[in-house]
N, CA, C and O atoms as a Tinker XYZ file with bonds, in Angstrom:
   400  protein
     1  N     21.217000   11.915000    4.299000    73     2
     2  CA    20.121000   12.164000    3.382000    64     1     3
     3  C     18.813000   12.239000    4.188000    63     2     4     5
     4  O     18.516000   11.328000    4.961000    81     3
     5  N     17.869000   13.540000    3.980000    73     3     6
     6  CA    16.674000   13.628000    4.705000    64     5     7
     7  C     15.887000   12.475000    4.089000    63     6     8     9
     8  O     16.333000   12.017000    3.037000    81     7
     9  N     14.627000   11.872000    4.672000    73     7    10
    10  CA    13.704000   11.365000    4.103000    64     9    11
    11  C     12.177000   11.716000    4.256000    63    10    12    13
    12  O     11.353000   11.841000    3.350000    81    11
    13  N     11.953000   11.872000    5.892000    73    11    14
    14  CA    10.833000   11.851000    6.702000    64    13    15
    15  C      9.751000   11.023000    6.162000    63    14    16    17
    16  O      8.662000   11.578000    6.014000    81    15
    17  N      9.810000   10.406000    6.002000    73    15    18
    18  CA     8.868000    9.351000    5.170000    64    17    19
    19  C      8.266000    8.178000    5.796000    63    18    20    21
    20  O      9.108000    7.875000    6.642000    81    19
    21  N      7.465000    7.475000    5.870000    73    19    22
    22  CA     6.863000    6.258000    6.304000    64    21    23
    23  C      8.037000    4.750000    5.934000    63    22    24    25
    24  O      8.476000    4.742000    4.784000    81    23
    25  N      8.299000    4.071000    6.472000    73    23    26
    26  CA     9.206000    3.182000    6.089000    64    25    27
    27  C      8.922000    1.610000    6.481000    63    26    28    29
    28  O      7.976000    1.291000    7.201000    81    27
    29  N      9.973000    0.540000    5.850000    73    27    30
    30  CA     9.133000   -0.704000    6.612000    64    29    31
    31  C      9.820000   -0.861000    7.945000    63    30    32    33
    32  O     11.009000   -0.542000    7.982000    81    31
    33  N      9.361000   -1.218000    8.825000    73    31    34
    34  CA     9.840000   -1.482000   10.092000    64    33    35
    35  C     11.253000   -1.926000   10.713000    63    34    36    37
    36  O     11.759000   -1.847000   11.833000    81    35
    37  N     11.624000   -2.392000    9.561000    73    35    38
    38  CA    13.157000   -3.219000    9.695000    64    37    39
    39  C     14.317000   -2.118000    9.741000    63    38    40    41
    40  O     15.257000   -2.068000   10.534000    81    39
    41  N     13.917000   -0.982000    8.366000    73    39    42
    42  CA    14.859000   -0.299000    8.064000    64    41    43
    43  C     15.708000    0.479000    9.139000    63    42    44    45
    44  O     16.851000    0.625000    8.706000    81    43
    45  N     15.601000    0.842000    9.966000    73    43    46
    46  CA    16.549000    1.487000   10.984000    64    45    47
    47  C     17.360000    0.009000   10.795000    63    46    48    49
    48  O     18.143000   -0.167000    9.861000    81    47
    49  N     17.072000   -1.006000   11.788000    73    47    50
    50  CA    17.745000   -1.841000   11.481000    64    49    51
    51  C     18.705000   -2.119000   10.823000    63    50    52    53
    52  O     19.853000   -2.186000   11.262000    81    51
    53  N     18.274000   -2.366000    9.390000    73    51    54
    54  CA    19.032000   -2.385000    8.144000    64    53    55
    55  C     20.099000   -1.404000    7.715000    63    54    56    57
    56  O     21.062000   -1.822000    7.073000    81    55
    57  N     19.973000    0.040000    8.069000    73    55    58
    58  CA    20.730000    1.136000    7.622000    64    57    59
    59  C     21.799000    1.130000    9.184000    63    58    60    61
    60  O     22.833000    1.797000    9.148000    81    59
    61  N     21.456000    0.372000   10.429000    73    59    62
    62  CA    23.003000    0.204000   11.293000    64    61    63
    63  C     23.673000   -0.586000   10.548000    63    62    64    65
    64  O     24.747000   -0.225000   10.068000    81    63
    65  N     23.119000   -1.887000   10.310000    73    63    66
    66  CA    23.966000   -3.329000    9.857000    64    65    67
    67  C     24.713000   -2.664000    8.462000    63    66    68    69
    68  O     25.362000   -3.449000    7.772000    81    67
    69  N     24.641000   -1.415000    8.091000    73    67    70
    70  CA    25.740000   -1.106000    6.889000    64    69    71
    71  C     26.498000    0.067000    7.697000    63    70    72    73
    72  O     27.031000    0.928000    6.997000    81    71
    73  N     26.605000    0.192000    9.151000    73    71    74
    74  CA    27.730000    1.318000    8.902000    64    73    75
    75  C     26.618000    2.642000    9.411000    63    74    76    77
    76  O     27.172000    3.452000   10.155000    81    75
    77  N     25.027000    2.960000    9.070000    73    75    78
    78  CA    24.548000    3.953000    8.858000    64    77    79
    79  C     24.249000    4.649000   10.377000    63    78    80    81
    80  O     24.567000    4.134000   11.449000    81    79
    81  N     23.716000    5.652000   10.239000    73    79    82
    82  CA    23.334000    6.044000   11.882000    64    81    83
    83  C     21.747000    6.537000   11.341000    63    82    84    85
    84  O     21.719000    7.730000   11.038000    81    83
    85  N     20.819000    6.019000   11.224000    73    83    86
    86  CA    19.294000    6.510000   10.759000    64    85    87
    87  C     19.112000    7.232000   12.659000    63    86    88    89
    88  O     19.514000    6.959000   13.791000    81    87
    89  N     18.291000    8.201000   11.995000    73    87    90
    90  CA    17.453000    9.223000   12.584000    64    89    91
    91  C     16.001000    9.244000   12.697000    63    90    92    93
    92  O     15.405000   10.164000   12.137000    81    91
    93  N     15.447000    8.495000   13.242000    73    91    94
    94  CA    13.910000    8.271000   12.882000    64    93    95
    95  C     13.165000    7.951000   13.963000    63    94    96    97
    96  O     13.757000    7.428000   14.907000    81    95
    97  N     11.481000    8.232000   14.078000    73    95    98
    98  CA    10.871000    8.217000   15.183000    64    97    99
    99  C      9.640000    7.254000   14.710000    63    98   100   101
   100  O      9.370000    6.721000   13.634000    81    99
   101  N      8.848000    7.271000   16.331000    73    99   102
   102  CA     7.922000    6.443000   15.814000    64   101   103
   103  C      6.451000    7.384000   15.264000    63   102   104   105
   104  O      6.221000    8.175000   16.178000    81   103
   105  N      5.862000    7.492000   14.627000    73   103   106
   106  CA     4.605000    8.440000   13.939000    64   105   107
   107  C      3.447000    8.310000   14.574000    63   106   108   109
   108  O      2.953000    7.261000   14.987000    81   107
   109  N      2.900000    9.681000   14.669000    73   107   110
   110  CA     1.461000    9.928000   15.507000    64   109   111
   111  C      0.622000    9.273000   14.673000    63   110   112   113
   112  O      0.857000    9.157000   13.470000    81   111
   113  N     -0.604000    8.711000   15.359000    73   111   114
   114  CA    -1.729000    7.952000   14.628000    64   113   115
   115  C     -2.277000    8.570000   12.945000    63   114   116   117
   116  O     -2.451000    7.975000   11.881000    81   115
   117  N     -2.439000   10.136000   13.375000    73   115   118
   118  CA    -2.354000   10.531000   11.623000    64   117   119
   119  C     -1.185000   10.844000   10.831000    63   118   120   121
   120  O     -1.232000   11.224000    9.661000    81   119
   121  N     -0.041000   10.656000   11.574000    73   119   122
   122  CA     1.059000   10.871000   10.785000    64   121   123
   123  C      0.499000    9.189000    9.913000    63   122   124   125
   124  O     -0.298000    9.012000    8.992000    81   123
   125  N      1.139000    8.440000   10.524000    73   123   126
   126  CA     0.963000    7.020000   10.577000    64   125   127
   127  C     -0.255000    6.827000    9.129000    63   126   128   129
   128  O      0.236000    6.413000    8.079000    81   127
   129  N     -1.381000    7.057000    9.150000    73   127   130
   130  CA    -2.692000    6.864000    8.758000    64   129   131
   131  C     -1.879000    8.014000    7.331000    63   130   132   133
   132  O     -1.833000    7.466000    6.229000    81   131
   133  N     -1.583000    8.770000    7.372000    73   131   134
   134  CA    -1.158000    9.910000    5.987000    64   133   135
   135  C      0.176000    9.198000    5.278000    63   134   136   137
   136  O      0.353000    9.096000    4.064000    81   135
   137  N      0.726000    8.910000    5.924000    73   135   138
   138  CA     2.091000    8.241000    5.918000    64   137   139
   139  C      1.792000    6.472000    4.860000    63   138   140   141
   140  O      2.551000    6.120000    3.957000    81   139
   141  N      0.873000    5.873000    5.196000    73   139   142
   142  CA     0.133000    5.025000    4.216000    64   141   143
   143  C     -0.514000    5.136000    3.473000    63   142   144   145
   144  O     -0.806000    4.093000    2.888000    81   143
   145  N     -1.148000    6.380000    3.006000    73   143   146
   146  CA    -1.804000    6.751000    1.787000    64   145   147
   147  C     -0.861000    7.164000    0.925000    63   146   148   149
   148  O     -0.982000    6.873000   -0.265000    81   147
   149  N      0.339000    7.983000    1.426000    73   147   150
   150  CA     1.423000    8.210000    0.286000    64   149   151
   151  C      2.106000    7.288000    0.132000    63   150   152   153
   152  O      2.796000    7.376000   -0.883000    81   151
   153  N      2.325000    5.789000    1.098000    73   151   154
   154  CA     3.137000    4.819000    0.332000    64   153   155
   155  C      2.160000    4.139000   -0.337000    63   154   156   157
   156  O      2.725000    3.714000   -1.345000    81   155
   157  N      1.108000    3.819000   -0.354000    73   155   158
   158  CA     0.271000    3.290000   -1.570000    64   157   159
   159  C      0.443000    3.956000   -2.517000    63   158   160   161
   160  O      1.087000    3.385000   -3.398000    81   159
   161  N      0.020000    5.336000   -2.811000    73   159   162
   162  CA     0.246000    5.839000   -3.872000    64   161   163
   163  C      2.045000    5.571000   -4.469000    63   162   164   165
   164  O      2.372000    5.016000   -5.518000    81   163
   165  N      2.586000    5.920000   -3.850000    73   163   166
   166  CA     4.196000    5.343000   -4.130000    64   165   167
   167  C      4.459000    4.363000   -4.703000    63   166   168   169
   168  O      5.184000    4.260000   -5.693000    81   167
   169  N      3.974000    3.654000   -4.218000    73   167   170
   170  CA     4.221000    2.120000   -4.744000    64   169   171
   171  C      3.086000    1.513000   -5.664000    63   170   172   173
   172  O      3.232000    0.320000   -5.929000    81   171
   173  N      1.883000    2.205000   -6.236000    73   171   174
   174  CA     1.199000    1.951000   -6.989000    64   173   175
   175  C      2.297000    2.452000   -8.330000    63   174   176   177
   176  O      2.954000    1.715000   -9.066000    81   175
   177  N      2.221000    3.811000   -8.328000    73   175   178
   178  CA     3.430000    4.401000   -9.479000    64   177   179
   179  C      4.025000    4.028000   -9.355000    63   178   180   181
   180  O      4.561000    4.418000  -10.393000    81   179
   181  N      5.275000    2.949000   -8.630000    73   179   182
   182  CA     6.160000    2.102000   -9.024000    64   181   183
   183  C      5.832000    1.194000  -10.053000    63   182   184   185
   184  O      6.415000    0.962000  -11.113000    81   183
   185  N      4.437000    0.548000   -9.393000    73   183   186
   186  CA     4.289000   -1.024000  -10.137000    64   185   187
   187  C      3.713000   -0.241000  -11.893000    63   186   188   189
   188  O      4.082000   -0.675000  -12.984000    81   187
   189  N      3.139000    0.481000  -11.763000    73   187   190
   190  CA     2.493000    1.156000  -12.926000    64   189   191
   191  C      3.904000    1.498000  -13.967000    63   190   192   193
   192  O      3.854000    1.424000  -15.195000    81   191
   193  N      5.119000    1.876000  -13.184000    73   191   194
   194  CA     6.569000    1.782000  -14.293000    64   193   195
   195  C      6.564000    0.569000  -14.217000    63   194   196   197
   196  O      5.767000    0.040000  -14.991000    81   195
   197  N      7.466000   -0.486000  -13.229000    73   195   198
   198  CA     8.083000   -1.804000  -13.668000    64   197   199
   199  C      7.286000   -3.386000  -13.645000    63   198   200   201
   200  O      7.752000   -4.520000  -13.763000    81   199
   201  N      5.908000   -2.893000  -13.441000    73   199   202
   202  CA     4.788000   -3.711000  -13.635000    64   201   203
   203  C      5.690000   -5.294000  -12.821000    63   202   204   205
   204  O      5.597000   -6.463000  -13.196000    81   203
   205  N      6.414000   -4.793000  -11.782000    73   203   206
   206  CA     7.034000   -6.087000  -11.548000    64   205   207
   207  C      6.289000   -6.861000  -10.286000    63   206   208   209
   208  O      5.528000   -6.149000   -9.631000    81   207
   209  N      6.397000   -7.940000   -9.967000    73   207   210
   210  CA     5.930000   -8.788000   -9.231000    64   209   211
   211  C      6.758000   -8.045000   -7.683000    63   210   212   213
   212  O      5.999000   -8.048000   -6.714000    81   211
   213  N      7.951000   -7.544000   -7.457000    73   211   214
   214  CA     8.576000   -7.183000   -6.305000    64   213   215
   215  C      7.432000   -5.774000   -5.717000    63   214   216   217
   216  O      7.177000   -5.502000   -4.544000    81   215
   217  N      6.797000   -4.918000   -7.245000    73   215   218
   218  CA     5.971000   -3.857000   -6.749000    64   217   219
   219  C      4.901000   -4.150000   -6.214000    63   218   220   221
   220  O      4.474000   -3.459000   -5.290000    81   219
   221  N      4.031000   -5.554000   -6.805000    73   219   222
   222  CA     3.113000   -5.440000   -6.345000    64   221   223
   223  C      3.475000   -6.309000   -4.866000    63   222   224   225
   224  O      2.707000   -6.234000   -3.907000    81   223
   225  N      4.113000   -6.725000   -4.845000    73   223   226
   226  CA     4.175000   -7.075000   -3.116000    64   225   227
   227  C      4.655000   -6.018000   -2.652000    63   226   228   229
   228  O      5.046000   -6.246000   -1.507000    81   227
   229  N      4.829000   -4.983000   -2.945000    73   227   230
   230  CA     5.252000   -3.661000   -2.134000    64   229   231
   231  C      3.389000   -3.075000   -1.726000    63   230   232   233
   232  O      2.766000   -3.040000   -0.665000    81   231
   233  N      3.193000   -2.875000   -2.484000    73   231   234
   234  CA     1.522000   -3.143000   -2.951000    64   233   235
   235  C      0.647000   -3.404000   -1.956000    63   234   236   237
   236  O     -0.061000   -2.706000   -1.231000    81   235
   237  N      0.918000   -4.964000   -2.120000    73   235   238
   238  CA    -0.095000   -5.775000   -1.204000    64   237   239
   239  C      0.036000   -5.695000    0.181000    63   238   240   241
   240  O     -0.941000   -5.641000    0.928000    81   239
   241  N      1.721000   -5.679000    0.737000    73   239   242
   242  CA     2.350000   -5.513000    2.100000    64   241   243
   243  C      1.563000   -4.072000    2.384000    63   242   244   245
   244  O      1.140000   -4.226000    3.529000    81   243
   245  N      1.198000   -2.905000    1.985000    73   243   246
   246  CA     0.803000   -1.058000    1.870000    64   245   247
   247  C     -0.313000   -1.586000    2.082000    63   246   248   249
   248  O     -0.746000   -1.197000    3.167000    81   247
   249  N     -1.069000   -2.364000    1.518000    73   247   250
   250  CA    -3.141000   -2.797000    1.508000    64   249   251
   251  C     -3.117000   -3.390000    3.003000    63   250   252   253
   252  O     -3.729000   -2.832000    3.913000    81   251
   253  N     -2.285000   -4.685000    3.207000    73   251   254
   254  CA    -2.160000   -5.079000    4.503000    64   253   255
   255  C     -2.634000   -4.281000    5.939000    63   254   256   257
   256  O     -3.506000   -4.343000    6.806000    81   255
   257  N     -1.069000   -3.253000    5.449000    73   255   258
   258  CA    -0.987000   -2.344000    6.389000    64   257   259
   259  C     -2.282000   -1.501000    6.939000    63   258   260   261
   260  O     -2.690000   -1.344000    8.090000    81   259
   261  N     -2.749000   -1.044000    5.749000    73   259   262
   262  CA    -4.294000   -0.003000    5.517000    64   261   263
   263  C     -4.913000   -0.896000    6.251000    63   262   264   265
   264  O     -4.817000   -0.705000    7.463000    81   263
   265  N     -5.670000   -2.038000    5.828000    73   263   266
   266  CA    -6.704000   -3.006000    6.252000    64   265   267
   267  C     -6.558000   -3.313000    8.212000    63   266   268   269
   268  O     -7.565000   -3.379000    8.917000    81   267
   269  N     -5.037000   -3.469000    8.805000    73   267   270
   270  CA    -4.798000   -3.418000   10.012000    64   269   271
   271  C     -5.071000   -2.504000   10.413000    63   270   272   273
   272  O     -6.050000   -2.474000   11.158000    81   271
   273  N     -4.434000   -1.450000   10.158000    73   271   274
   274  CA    -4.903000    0.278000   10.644000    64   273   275
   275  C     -6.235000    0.399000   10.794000    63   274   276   277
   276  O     -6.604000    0.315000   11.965000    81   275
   277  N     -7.219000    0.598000    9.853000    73   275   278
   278  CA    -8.499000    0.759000    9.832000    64   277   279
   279  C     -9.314000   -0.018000   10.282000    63   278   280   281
   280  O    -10.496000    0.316000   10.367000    81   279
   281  N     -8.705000   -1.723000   10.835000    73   279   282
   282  CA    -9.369000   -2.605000   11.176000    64   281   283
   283  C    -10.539000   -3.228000   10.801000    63   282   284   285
   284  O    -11.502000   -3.710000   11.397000    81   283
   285  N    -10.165000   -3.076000    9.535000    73   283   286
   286  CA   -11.238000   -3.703000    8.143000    64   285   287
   287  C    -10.963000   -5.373000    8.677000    63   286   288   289
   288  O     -9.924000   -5.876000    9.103000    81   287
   289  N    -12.189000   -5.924000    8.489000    73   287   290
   290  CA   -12.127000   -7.607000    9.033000    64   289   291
   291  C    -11.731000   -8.046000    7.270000    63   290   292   293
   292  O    -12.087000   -7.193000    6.457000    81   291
   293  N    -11.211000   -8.984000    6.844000    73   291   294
   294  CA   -10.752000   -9.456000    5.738000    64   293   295
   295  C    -11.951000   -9.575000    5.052000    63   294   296   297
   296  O    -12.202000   -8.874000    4.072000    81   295
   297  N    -12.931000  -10.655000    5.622000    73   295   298
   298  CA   -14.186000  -11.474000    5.205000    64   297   299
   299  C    -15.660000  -10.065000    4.910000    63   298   300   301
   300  O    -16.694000  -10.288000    4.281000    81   299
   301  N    -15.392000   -9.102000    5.389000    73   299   302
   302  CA   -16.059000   -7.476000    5.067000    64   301   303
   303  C    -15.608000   -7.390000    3.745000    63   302   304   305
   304  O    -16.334000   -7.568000    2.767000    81   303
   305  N    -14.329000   -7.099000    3.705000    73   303   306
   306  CA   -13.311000   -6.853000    2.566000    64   305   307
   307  C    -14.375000   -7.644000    0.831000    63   306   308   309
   308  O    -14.816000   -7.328000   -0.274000    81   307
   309  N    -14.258000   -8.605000    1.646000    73   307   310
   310  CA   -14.520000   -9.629000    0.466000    64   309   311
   311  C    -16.222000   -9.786000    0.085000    63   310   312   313
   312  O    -16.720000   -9.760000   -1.040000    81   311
   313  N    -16.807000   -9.927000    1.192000    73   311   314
   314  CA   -18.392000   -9.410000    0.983000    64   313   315
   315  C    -18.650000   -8.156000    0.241000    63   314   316   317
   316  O    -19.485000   -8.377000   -0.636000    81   315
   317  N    -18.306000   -7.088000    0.253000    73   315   318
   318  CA   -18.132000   -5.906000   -0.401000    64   317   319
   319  C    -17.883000   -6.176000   -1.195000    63   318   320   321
   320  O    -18.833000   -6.567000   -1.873000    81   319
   321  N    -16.458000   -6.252000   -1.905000    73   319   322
   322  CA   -15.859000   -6.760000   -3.370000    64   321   323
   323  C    -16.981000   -7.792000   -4.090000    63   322   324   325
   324  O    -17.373000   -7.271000   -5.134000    81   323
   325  N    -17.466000   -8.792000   -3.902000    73   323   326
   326  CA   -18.429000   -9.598000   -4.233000    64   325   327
   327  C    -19.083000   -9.530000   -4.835000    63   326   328   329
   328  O    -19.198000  -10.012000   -5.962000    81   327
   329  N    -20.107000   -8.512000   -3.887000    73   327   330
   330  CA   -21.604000   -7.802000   -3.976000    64   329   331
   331  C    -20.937000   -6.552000   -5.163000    63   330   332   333
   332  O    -21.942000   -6.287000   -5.824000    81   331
   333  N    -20.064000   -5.904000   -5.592000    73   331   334
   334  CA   -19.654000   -5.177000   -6.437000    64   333   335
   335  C    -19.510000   -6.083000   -7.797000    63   334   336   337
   336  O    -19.966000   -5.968000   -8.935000    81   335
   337  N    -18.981000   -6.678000   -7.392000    73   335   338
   338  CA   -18.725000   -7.786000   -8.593000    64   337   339
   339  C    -20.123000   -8.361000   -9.378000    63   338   340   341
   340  O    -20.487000   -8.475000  -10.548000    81   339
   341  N    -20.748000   -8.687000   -7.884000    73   339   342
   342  CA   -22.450000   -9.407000   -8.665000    64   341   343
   343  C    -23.091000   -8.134000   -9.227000    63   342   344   345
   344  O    -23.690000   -8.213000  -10.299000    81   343
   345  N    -23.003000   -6.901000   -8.541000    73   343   346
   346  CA   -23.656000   -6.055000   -9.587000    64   345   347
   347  C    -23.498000   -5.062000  -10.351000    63   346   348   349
   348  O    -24.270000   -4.285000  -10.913000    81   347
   349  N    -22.118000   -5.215000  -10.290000    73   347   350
   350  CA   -21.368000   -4.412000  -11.891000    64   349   351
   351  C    -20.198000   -5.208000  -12.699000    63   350   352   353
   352  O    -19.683000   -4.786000  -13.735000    81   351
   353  N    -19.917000   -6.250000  -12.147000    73   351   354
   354  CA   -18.791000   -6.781000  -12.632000    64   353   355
   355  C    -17.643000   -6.627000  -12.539000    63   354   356   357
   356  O    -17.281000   -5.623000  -11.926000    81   355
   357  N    -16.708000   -7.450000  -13.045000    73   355   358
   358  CA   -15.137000   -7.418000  -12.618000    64   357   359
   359  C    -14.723000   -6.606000  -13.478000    63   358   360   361
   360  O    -15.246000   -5.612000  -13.984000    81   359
   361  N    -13.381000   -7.278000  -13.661000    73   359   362
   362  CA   -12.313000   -6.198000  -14.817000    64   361   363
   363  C    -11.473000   -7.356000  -15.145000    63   362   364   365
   364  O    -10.242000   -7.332000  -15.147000    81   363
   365  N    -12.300000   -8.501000  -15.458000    73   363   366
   366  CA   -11.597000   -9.392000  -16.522000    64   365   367
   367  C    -11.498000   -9.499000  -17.980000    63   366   368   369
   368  O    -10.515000   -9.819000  -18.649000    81   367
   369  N    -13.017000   -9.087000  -18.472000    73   367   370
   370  CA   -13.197000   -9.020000  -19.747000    64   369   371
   371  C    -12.113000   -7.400000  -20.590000    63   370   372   373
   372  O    -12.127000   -7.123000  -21.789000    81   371
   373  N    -11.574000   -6.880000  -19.844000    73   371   374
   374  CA   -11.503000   -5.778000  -20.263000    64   373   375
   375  C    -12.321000   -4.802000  -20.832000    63   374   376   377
   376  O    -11.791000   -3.881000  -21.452000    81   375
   377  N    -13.564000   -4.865000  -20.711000    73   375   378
   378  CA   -14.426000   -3.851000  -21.256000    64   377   379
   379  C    -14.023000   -2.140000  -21.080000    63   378   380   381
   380  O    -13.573000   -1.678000  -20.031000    81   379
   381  N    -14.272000   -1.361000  -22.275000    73   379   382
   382  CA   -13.424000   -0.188000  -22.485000    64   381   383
   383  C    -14.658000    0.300000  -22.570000    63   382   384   385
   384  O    -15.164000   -0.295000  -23.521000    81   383
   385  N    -15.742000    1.338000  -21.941000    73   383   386
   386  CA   -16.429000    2.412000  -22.424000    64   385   387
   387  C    -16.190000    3.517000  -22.952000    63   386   388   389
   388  O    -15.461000    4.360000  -22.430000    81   387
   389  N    -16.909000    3.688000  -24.314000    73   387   390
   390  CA   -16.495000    5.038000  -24.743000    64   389   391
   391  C    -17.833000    6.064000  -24.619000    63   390   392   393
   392  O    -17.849000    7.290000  -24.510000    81   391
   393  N    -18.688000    5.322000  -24.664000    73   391   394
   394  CA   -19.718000    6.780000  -24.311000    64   393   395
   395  C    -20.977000    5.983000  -23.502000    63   394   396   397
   396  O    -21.359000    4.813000  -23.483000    81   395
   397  N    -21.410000    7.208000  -22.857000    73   395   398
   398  CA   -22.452000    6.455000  -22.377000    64   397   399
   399  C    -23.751000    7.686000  -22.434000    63   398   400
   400  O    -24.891000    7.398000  -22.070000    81   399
């Protein structure tokens, strides 16, 4: 079965220990960098069907990944988010706009 796809690191691994013979290389920096924007998106539309706790750690492990790649410092991450938060707010209340 073709895939060419971005994968987690183990899987070659995983597909000998059954018998399999995987075919796979390691990805150029923008393969790599393109290759994580479509598994976020992937795995966002997963969790968006089975709203399950296994997606969003598929999820969070994909954000990880991004944040290493791009070499976003965590504590940036969170200063940003913050300062968004202090001046527009979260998405706890559920507020729904209908017109503005």
């Amino acid at each position: 079965m073709k895939y060419n796809k971005l994968v987690r690191d183990k899987i070659p691994e995983y597909i000998k220990s059954k018998g399999g013979k995987p075919v796979f290389r390691i990805a150029s920096a923008d393969e790599h960098w393109n290759g994580l924007k479509e598994k976020l998106r992937e795995e966002v539309e997963e969790f968006i069907k089975s709203e399950s706790i296994e997606e969003m750690a598929d999820i969070w492990e994909v954000i990880e990944a991004v944040v290493e790649y791009k070499k976003f410092d965590h504590q940036d991450i969170n200063t940003v988010k913050l300062a968004k938060v202090e001046e527009r707010g979260g998405f706890k209340k559920g507020i729904i706009l209908e017109e503005a």
